[in-house]
Every structure is written in structure tokens, then in C-alpha cells.
C-alpha positions as CSV (number, residue, x, y, z in Angstrom):
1,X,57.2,-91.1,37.7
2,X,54.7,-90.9,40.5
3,X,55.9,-89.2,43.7
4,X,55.3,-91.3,46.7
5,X,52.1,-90.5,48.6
6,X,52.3,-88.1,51.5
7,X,50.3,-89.5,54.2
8,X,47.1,-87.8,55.1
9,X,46.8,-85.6,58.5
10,X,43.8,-88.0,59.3
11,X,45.7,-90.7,58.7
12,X,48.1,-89.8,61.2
13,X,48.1,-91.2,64.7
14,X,47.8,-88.8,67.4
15,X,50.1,-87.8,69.5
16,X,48.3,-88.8,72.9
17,X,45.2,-91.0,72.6
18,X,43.1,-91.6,75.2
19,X,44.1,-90.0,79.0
20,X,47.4,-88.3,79.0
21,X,50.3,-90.0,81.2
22,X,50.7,-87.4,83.7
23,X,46.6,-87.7,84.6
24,X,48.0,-91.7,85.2
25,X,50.3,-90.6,88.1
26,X,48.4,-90.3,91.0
27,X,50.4,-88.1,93.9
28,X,48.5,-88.0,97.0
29,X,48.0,-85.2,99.0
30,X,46.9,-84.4,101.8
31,X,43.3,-83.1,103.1
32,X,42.7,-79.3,103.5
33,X,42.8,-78.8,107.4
34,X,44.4,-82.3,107.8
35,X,47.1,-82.1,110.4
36,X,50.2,-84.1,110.6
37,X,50.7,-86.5,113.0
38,X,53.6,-84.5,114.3
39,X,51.5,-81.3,115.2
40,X,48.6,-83.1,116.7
41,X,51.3,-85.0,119.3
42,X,52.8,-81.7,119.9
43,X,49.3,-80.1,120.2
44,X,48.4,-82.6,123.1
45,X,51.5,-81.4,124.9
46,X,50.5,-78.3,128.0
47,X,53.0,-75.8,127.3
48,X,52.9,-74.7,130.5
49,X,54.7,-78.0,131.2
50,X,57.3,-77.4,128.6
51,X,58.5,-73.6,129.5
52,X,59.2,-75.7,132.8
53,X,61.3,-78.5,131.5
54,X,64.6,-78.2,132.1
55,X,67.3,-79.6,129.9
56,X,67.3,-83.3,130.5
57,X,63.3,-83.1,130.4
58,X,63.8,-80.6,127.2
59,X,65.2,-84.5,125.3
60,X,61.6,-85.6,125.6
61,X,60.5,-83.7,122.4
62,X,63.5,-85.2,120.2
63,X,62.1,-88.5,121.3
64,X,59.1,-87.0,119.4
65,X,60.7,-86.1,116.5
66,X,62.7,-89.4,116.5
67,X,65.7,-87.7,116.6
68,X,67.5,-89.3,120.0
69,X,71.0,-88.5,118.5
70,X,70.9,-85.1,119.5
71,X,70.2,-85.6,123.5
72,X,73.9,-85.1,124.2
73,X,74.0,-82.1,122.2
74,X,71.1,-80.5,123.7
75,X,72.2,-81.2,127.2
76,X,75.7,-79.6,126.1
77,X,74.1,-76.6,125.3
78,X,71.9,-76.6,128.3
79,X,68.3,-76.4,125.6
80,X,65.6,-76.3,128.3
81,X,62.2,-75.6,128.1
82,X,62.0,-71.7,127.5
83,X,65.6,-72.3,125.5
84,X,63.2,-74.8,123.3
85,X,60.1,-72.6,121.8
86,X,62.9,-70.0,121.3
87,X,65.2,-72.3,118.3
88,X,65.4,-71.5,115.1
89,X,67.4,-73.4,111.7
90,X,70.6,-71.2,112.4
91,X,70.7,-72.5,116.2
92,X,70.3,-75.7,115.0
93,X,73.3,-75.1,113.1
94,X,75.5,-73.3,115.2
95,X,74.6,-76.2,117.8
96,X,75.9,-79.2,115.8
97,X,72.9,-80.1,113.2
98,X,74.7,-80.3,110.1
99,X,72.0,-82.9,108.6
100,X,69.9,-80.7,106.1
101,X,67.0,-82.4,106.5
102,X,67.2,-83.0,110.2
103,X,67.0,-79.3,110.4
104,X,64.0,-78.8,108.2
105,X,62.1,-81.4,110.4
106,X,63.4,-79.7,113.5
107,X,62.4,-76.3,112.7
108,X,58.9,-77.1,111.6
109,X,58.4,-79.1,114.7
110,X,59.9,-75.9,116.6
111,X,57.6,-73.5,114.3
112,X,54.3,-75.5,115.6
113,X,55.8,-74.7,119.2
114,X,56.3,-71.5,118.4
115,X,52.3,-71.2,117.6
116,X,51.3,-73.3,120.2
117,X,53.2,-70.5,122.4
118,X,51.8,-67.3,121.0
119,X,48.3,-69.1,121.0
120,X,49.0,-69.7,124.6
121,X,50.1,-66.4,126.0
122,X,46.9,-64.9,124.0
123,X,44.6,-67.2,126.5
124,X,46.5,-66.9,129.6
125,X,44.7,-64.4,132.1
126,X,46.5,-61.5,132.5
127,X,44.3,-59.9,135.3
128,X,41.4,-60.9,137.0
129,X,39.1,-60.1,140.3
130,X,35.5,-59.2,141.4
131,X,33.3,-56.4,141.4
132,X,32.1,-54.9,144.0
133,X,36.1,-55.5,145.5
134,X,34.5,-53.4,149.0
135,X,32.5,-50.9,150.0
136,X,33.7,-48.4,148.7
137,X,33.1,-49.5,145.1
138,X,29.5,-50.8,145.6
139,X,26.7,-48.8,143.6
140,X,24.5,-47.2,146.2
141,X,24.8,-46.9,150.1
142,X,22.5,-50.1,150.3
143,X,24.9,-52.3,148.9
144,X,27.4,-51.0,150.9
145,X,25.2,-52.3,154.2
146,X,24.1,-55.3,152.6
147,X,27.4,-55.6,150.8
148,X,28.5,-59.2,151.9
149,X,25.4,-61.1,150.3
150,X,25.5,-58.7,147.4
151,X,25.5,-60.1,144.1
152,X,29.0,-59.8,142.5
153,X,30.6,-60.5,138.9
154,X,33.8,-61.9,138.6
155,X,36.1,-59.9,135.3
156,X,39.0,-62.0,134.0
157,X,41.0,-60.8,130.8
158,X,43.2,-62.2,128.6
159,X,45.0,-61.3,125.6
160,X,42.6,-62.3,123.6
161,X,39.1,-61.0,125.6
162,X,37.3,-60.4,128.6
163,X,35.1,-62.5,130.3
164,X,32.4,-61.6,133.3
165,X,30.5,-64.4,135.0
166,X,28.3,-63.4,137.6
167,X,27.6,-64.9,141.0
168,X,24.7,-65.1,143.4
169,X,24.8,-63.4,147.3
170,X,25.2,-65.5,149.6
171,X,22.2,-65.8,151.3
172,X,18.9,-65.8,149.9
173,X,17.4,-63.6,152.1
174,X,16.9,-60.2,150.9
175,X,16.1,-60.4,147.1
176,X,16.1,-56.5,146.7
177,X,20.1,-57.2,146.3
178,X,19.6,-59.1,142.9
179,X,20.2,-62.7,144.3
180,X,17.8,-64.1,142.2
181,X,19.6,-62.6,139.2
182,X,20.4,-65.3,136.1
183,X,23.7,-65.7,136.1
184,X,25.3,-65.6,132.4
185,X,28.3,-65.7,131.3
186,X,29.5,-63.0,128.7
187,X,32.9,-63.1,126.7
188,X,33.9,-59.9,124.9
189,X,36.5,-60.3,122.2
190,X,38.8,-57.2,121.8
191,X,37.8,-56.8,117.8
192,X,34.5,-56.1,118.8
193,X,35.4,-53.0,121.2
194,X,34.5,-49.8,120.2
195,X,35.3,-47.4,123.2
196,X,37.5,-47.7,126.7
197,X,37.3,-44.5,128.9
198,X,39.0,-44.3,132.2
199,X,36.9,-42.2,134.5
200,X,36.4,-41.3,138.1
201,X,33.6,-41.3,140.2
202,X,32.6,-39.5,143.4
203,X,31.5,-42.2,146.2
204,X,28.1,-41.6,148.3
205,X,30.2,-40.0,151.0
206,X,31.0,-37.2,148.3
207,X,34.3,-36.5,149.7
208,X,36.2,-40.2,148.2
209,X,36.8,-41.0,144.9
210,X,36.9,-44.2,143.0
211,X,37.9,-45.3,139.5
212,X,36.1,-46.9,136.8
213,X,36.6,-48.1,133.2
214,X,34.1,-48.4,131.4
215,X,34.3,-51.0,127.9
216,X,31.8,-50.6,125.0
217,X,31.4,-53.1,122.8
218,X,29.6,-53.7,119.8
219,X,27.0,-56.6,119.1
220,X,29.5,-59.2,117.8
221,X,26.6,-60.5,114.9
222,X,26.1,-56.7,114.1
223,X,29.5,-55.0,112.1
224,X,27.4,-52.0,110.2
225,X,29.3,-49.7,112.0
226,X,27.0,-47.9,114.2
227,X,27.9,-45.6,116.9
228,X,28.8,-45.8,120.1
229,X,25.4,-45.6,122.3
230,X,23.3,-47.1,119.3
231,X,21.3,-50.3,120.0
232,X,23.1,-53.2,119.9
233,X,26.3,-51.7,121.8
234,X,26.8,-53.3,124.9
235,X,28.4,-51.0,127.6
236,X,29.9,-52.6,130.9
237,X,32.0,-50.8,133.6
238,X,34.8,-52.0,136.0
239,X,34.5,-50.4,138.9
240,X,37.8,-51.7,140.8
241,X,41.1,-50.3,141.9
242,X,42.9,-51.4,139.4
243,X,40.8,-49.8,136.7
244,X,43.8,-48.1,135.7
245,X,45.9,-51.2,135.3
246,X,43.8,-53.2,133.5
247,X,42.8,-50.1,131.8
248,X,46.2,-50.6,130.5
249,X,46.0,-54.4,129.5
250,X,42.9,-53.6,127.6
251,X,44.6,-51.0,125.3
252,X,47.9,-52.9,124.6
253,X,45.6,-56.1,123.7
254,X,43.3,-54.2,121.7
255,X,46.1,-52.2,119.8
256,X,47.6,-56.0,119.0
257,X,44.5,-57.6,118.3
258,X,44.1,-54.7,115.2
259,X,47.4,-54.5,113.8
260,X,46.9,-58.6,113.6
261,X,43.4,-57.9,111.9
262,X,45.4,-55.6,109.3
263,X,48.1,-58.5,108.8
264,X,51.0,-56.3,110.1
265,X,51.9,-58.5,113.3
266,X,51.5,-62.7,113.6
């Protein structure tokens, strides 16, 4: 008695012919550096503004999130502005949120604040002011006569950088005093700084001092690591009273700037 006929393999049909079902379902996703409509309205928002806003004004940014429910308990709890960029999920909780997902929506629209704030206290100017400030801190005795149509540079530093924009005299009489100077404006990014020195300096008089800090910085299109003096270093010098202050500022933001670099801080 014959055996019944196995079926051959080719006669066998496959398992998935043509495109697979899952390449069928089509999930869209969002754009690489697309940003949610959420972050751009908070984005537009001057945060300046917001550390302001005091609790009635703090409901504003629920009415963004579309979460108007929660005005009474944010005025309970007396949430104002600087209260605000400070929230995280377990305030939320211990505040009244019990919704899961109203918290998740929350604390991302709270985590963009957050940014927007540490973004904004790295820009803020955290000293600025001119050089020469008087006589006493002018170059040569010449300046020092000639010292109220000198040419001066105004400094102004952040937490990010420095930035020095020069400024004509104001007369354009005597052109020995560099009125006729370009004037250029130069940022400095801290990454780029390879030296601060605090110094002092012996006016024309000989029996005053004055202080100075000088900044070297290295080209910021040049990172082979050369040495400080080499060309392409740019040195400047703030010849001010409150050298030693910003002195200061200068070291605490450049420390931050290169533990951020390394990844250790945010």
C-alpha cells in the first residue's frame, strides 16, 4: 500500500510572502530637533517675568498646560513664580495631583522650565563696567590728562563668557587718543580660556597701586593645544577695581563651564 505523499518543502507556502505586517504599521514619529508645541510656548515666555509672578499670576502656566483644575490648589499652597521652576513629581504629589498622567505632563512642562532657568542664569550679566573706570587706571600719564575723550571699552561677563565692546572719545579732536579706533566687538567663551592671573601694577605716580586681571584665551578655531603666549592666543587685561571680584566670577564660571564639558554637572 502506497504511503500518502509528503508534500514537498517547495511546495509549501511561505510563512510571510511579500512585506511583513509590522513594516504595514506605520507609527509616526517625530522629527530629530522637532520641538513640541508645549516647549516652544513655554520657550516664548521671559523668565524673568515668571520668577516675578506671584501665586495668582503663577495659574497662568496651567492654563498652558490645560490643566485649570489645579488653580485652587496652587493658590492653597501659595506656588508662585520662584515656587514654580522649583516643582518636581513628588511635590506634585504631596500637593494634591494624584492623576498619573497629569503629573507626567506637569513635570516635563516643569523640566523645560527648569532648562529655560539654568540657560538663563548662564546669560544673565553677572558684572559689568568700563575701562579706563578713572585716572588712576588709564595706561600712561597722557590719558590721564586727556582722560575724558579717551577711548574706553566697556567688559560685561556672564556665566557663560565675556564680552568687550569698545567705544569712541568723545570728541574727535585729538586722534593721538585712538578715537578713530574700529570699534569691534569680541566675545570670549570660558572653554576657550587658558590663563587668569591677578596682578598688581604700580601707577605713573610710583607710589599707588592698581589691580589688573589679565584673561588669555586661546583662538576659538585653533584647539591644538599650544601654549600660552603662542600665536593665535589672545591676551586682554582688566584694569579696574574690581579686578579681584570679577577675578572671582571668572574662576567659578570657568571651573563650571569644565566640569559641564566632562559631563559631571548639567
Amino acid at each position: 500500500m502506497d504511503s500518502p505523499a509528503t508534500p514537498s518543502t517547495s511546495a509549501r507556502a511561505p510563512l510571510m510572502k511579500g512585506p511583513s505586517m509590522i513594516s504595514k504599521v506605520h507609527i509616526p514619529l517625530a522629527e530629530e530637533g522637532n520641538k513640541s508645541e508645549l516647549e516652544l510656548s513655554i520657550e516664548k515666555m521671559k523668565l524673568g517675568d515668571i520668577l516675578g509672578w506671584s501665586p495668582d499670576e503663577a495659574c497662568q502656566f496651567l492654563d498652558l498646560v490645560k490643566m485649570p483644575e489645579y488653580k485652587g490648589v496652587f493658590l492653597e499652597h501659595r506656588v508662585s513664580g520662584k515656587v514654580l521652576v522649583q516643582l518636581h513629581e513628588k511635590h506634585l504629589r504631596e500637593i494634591g495631583v494624584t492623576s498619573i498622567g497629569h503629573r507626567l505632563v506637569l513635570e516635563e512642562a516643569l523640566a523645560i522650565l527648569r532648562r529655560k532657568r539654568r540657560e538663563y542664569d548662564r546669560n544673565a550679566i553677572v558684572w559689568e563696567g568700563k575701562t579706563p573706570s578713572s585716572c588712576m587706571y588709564t595706561e600712561n600719564s597722557f590719558q590721564c590728562c586727556c582722560y575724558p575723550c579717551y577711548f574706553k571699552t566697556y567688559w560685561s561677563f556672564s556665566s557663560k563668557g565675556f564680552t568687550t565692546k569698545p567705544d569712541r572719545g568723545s570728541c574727535w579732536t585729538c586722534l593721538t587718543c585712538n578715537c578713530m579706533r574700529p570699534r569691534k566687538v569680541n566675545y570670549t567663551d570660558y572653554r576657550v580660556l587658558k590663563d587668569i592671573e591677578l596682578h598688581t601694577q604700580n601707577t605713573c605716580c610710583c607710589c599707588c597701586t592698581r589691580t589688573a586681571l589679565r584673561l588669555v584665551a586661546a583662538d576659538q578655531y585653533n584647539h591644538d593645544g599650544k601654549q600660552k603666549g603662542a600665536i593665535g592666543d589672545e591676551e586682554m587685561e582688566l584694569m579696574h577695581p574690581d579686578a579681584p571680584h570679577v577675578e572671582e566670577i571668572v574662576r567659578n564660571a570657568w571651573q563650571k563651564v569644565r566640569l559641564v564639558d566632562a559631563g559631571i554637572e548639567d
